[in-house]
ZATOR-400940 format. One line per 2 residues: number of its first residue (from 0); their letters; for each residue x, y, z of C-alpha. Coordinates in pm, 1 decimal. Layout:
N
NUM = A = X/Y/Z  ...
//
This chain:
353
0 = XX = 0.0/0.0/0.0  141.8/327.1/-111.8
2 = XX = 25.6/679.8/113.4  -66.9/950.0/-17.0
4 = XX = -240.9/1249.2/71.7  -440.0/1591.4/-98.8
6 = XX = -209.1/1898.1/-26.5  -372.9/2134.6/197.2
8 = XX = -471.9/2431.2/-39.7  -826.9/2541.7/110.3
10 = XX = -745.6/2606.3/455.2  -889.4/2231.4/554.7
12 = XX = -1141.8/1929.1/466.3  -1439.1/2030.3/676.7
14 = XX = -1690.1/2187.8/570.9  -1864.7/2272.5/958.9
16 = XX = -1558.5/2367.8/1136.8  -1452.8/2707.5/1016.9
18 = XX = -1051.3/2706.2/1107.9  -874.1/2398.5/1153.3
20 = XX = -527.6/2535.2/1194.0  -421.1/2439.2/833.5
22 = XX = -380.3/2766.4/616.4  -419.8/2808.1/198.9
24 = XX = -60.1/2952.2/201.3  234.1/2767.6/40.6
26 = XX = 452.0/2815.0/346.3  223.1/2515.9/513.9
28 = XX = 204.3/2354.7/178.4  572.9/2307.9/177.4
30 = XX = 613.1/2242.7/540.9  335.3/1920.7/497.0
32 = XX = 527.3/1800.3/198.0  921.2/1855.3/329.0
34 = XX = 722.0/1671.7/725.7  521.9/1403.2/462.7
36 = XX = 883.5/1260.3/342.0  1068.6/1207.5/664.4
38 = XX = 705.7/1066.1/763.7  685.7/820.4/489.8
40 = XX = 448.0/924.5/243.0  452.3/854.8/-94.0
42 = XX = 222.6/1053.6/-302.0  53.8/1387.3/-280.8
44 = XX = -293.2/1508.6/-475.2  -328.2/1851.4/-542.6
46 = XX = -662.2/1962.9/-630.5  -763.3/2197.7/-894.4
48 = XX = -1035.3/2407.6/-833.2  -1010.5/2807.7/-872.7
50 = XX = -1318.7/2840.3/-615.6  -1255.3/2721.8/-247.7
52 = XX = -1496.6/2437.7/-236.7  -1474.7/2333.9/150.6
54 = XX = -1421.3/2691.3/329.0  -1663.4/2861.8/42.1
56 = XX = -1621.9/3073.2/-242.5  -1471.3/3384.6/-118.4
58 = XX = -1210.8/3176.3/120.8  -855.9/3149.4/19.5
60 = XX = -759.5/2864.6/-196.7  -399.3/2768.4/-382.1
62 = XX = -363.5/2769.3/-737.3  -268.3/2386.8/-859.1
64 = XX = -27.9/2407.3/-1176.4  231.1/2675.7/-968.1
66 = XX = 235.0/2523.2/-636.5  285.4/2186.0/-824.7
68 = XX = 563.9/2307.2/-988.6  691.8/2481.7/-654.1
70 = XX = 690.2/2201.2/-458.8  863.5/2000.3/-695.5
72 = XX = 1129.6/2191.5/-673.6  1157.2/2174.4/-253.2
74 = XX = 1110.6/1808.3/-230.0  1269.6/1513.1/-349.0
76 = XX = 1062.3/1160.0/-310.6  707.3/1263.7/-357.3
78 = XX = 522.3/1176.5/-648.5  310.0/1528.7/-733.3
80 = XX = -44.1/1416.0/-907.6  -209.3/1705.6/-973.1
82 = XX = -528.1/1744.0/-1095.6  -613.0/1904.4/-1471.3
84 = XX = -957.2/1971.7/-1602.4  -956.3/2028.1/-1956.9
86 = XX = -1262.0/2315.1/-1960.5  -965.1/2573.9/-1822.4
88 = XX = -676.6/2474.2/-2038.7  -524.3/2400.1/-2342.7
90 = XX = -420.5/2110.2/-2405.6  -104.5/2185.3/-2584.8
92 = XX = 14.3/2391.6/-2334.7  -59.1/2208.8/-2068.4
94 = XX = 170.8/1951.2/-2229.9  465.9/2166.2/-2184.2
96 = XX = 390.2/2290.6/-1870.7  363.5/1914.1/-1727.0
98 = XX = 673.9/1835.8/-1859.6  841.7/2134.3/-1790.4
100 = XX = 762.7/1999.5/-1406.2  856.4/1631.1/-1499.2
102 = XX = 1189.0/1750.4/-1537.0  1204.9/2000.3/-1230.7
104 = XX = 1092.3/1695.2/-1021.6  1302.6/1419.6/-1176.5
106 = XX = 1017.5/1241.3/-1300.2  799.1/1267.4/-1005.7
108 = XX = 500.6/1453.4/-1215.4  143.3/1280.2/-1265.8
110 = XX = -204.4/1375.9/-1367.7  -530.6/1343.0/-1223.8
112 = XX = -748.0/1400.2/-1543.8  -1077.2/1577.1/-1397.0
114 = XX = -1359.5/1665.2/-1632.6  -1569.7/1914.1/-1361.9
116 = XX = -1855.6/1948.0/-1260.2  -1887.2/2278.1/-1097.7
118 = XX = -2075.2/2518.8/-1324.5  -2069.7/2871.2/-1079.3
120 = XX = -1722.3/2807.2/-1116.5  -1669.5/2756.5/-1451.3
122 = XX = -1909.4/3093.0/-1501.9  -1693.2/3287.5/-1295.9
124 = XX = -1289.5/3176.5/-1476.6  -1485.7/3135.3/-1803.7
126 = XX = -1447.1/2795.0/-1837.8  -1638.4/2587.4/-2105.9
128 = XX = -1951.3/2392.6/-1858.4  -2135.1/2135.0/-2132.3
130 = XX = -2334.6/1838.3/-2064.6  -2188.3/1539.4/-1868.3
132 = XX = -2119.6/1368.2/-2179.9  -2017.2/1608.4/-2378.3
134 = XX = -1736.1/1702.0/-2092.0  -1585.8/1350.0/-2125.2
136 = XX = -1562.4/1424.6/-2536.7  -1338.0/1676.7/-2482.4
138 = XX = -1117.1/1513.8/-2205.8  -1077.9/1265.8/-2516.9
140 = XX = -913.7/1486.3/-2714.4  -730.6/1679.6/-2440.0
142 = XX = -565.0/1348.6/-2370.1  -450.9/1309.2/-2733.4
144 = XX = -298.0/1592.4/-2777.0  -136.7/1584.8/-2459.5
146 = XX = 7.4/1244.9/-2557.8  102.5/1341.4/-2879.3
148 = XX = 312.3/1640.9/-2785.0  489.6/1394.5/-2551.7
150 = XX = 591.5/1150.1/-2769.2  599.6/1323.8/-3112.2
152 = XX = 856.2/1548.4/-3278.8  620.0/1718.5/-3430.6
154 = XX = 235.1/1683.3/-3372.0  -114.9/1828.4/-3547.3
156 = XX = -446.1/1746.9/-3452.4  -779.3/1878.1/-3577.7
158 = XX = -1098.4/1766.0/-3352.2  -1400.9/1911.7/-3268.5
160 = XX = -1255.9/2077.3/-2955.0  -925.8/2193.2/-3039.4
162 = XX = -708.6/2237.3/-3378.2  -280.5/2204.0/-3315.3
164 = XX = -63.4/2265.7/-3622.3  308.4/2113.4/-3630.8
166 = XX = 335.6/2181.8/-3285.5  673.3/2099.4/-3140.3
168 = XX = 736.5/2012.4/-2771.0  1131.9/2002.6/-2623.6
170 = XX = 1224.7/1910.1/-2368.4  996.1/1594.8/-2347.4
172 = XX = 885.4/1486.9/-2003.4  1133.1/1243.9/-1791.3
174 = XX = 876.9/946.4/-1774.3  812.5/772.9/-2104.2
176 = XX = 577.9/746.8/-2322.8  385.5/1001.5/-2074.3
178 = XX = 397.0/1122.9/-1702.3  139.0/876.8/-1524.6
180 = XX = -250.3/956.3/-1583.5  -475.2/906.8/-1323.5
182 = XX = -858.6/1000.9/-1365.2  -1181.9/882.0/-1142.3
184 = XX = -1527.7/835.6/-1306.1  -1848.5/638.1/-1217.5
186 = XX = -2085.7/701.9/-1511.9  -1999.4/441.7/-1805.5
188 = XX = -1935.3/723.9/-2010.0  -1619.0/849.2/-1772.4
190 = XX = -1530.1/501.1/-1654.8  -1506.7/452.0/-2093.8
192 = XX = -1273.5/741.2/-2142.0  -1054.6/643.5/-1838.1
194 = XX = -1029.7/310.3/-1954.1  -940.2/421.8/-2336.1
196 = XX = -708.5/702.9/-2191.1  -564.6/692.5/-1889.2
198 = XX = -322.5/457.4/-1700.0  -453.9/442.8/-1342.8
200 = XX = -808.6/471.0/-1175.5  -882.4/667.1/-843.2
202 = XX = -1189.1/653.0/-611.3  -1390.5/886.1/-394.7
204 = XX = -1465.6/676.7/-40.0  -1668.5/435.6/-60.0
206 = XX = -1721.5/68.1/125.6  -1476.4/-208.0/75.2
208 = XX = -1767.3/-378.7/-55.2  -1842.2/-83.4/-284.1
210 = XX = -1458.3/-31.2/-380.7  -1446.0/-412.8/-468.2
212 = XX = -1647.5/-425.7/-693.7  -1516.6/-123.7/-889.6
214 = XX = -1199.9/-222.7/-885.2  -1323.3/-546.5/-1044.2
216 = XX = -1528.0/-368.2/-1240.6  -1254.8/-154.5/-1407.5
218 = XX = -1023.9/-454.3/-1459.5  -1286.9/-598.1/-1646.0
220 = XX = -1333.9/-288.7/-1928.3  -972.5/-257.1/-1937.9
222 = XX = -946.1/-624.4/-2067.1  -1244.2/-588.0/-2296.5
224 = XX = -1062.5/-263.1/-2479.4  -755.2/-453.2/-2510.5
226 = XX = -530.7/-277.5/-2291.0  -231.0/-334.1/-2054.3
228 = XX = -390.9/-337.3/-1657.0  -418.0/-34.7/-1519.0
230 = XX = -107.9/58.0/-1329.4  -258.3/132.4/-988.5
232 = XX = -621.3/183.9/-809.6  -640.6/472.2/-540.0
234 = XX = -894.8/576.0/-284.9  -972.3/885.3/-109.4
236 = XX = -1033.2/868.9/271.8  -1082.2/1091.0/593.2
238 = XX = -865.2/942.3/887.5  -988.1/1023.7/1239.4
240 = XX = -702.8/845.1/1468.5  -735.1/846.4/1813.4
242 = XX = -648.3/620.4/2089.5  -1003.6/530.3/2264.3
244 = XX = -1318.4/514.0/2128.3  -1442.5/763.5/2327.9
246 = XX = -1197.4/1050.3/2160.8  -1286.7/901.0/1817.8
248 = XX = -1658.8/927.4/1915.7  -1610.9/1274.4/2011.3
250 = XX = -1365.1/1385.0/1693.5  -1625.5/1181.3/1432.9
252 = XX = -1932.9/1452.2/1597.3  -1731.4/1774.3/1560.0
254 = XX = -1715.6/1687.8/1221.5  -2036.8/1575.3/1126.3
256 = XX = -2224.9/1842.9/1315.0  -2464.9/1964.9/1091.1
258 = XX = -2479.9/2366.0/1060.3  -2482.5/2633.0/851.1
260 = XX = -2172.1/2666.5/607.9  -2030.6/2848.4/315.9
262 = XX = -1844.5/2537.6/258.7  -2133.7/2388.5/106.8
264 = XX = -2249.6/2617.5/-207.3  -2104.4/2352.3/-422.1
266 = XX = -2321.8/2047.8/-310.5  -2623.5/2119.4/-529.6
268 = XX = -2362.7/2081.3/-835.9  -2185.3/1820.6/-715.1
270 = XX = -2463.5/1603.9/-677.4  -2666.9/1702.2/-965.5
272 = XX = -2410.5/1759.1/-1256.9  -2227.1/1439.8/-1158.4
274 = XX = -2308.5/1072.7/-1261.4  -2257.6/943.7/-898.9
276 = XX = -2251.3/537.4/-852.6  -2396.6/614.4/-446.4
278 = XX = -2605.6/853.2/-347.6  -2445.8/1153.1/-169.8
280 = XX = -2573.5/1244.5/176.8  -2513.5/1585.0/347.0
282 = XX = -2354.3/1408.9/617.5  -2076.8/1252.0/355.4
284 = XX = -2094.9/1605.6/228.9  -1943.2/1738.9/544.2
286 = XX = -1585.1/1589.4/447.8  -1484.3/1601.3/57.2
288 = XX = -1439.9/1357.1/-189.6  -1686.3/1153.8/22.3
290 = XX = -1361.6/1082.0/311.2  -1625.7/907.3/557.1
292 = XX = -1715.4/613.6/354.7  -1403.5/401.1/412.4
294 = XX = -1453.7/452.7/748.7  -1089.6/533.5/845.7
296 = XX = -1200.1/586.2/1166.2  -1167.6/481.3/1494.6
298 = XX = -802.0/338.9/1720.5  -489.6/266.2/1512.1
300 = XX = -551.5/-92.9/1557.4  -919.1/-104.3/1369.7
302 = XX = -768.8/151.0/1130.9  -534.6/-69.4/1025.0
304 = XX = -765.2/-382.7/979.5  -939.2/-184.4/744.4
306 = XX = -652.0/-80.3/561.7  -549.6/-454.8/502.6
308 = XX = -943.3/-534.6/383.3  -876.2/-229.6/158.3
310 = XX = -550.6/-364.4/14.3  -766.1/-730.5/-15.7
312 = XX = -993.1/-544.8/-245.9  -759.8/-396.8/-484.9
314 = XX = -688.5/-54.4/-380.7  -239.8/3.2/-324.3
316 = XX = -262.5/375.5/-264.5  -484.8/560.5/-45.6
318 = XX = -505.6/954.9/-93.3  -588.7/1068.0/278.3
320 = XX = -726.4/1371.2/459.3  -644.8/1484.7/789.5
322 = XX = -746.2/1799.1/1014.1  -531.4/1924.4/1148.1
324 = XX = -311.2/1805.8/865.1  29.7/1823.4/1031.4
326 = XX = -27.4/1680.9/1435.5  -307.5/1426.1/1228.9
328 = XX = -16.8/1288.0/920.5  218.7/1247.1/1184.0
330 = XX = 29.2/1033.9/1428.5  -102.9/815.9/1126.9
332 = XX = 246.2/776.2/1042.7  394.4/689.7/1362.8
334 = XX = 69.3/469.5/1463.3  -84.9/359.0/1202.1
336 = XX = 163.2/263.2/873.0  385.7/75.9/1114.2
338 = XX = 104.6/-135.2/1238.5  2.8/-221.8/871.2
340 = XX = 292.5/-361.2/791.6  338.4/-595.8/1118.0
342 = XX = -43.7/-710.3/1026.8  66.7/-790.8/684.8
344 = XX = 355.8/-967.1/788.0  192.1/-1134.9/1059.8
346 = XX = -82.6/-1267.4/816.9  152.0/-1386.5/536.5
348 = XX = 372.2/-1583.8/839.4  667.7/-1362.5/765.3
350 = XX = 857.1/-1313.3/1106.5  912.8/-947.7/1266.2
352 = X = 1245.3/-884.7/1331.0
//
């Protein structure tokens, strides 16, 4: 199991707790990544959005493509995924610009291909908001351009979206034939462009029941098209870690506590202009990316169970959320990854030296 977790560019994951001690500034971003390394962590997500989803619209939030590129160049084990939505760019110069930070990071540069589904916020940056399917056509021709520019000398494409002529792309991006692409998707028209397009598959929470049988799901397309297996299966999660039940009790209600929020202007959207597999409830609401489903919560011991019964069902990187994100990486790290791999070796009758 590989451990990853989303950079902290809103200012925090909860959406009913107004400061949690994490601020948008890339001062903490780069203290959480430079901390994450020593601590053991092996991947970080930064999310694109130019609206502040979980503190509201007028919060502070961190641009992705710069602080990507920025905290490349401060660490030197993390793999950076960072998201890309192809409504705010183009495609050709995105290219460059993900290559350009291949090379600052040494190779360390992936993608998490988003096609959006916030329309206030495509209204406000003037981004191009179509119809769920429609969305997915053009994050099929992003993706070949993108490609092409990587591993051509010299690339044009005409589609219905975008039009590159002889287009010429130096240097090319460490990793070959293309910095890893990640994408999530639970309508068959997303799960069909992932599967076409992209090299790895990422989940919001969900049961290990529910994450089984995507995981299964997705191995199953990907042989029907033809293709290689997709390189790796992720999960999102909220971790509450705490030593009794009684403190987990009390950390899982401060979260969950229902009141009035700016964090949640984006819910009507979410739910309604996405193709969701489960139904979203406010209460999943309260944490993004639907972090409460797994269920990461409770004493490092039943954490870690359920990390293991994770790892059973497919998934070898989980993409976590803590709050307070420093004090809460750090205690998963010195409680909980150690205890995974003692479980694992424990169960597999290797002996713990």
């Amino acid at each position: 199991m590989k451990y990853g977790f989303w950079m902290p560019i809103f200012g925090g994951w909860l959406r009913n707790v107004e400061d949690e001690n994490m601020p948008a500034t890339f001062d903490y971003a780069k203290e959480v990544s430079q901390s994450a390394e020593k601590w053991g962590y092996d991947t970080t997500l930064i999310a694109e959005l130019n609206l502040n989803d979980i503190k509201g619209t007028e919060a502070d939030s961190l641009e992705a493509w710069s602080t990507a590129a920025a905290i490349a160049a401060v660490t030197d084990k993390l793999e950076i995924m960072t998201a890309i939505r192809p409504a705010f760019h183009n495609p050709a110069v995105t290219a460059k610009m993900a290559a350009n930070i291949d090379q600052i990071s040494n190779g360390r540069f992936t993608l998490n291909v988003v096609s959006a589904w916030w329309a206030e916020e495509a209204k406000q940056y003037g981004g191009e908001f179509t119809e769920h399917d429609e969305r997915y056509d053009r994050t099929d021709e992003f993706l070949q351009v993108m490609k092409g520019m990587w591993t051509e000398e010299e690339f044009s494409f005409k589609g219905k979206y975008y039009d590159i002529q002889n287009a010429r792309l130096a240097p090319k991006p460490v990793q070959r034939p293309n910095p890893l692409l990640y994408a999530g998707g639970e309508s068959p028209r997303g799960k069909r462009s992932i599967v076409e397009g992209c090299d790895a598959y990422v989940m919001h929470g969900g049961t290990v029941e529910e994450i089984a049988e995507k995981v299964q799901g997705m191995k199953e397309l990907r042989a029907e098209a033809g293709k290689e297996p997709l390189a790796s299966f992720g999960m999102a999660a909220f971790v509450v870690c705490r030593d009794t039940e009684e403190e987990v009790k009390a950390e899982y209600d401060r979260i969950v506590s229902m009141k009035e929020s700016a964090g949640y202007a984006g819910y009507d959207d979410f739910v309604s202009k996405s193709q969701l597999e489960q139904q979203v409830k406010l209460e999943d609401y309260s944490v993004s990316n639907r972090g409460l489903r797994p269920n990461l919560i409770g004493t490092p011991e039943v954490i870690a169970d359920r990390i293991l019964a994770y790892e059973d069902a497919g998934v070898d990187l989980l993409l976590l959320q803590f709050s307070p994100q420093l004090e809460e990486m750090e205690r998963f790290a010195e409680k909980v990854m150690p205890l995974v791999e003692e479980k694992r070796k424990a169960r597999e009758g290797v002996e713990i030296q």
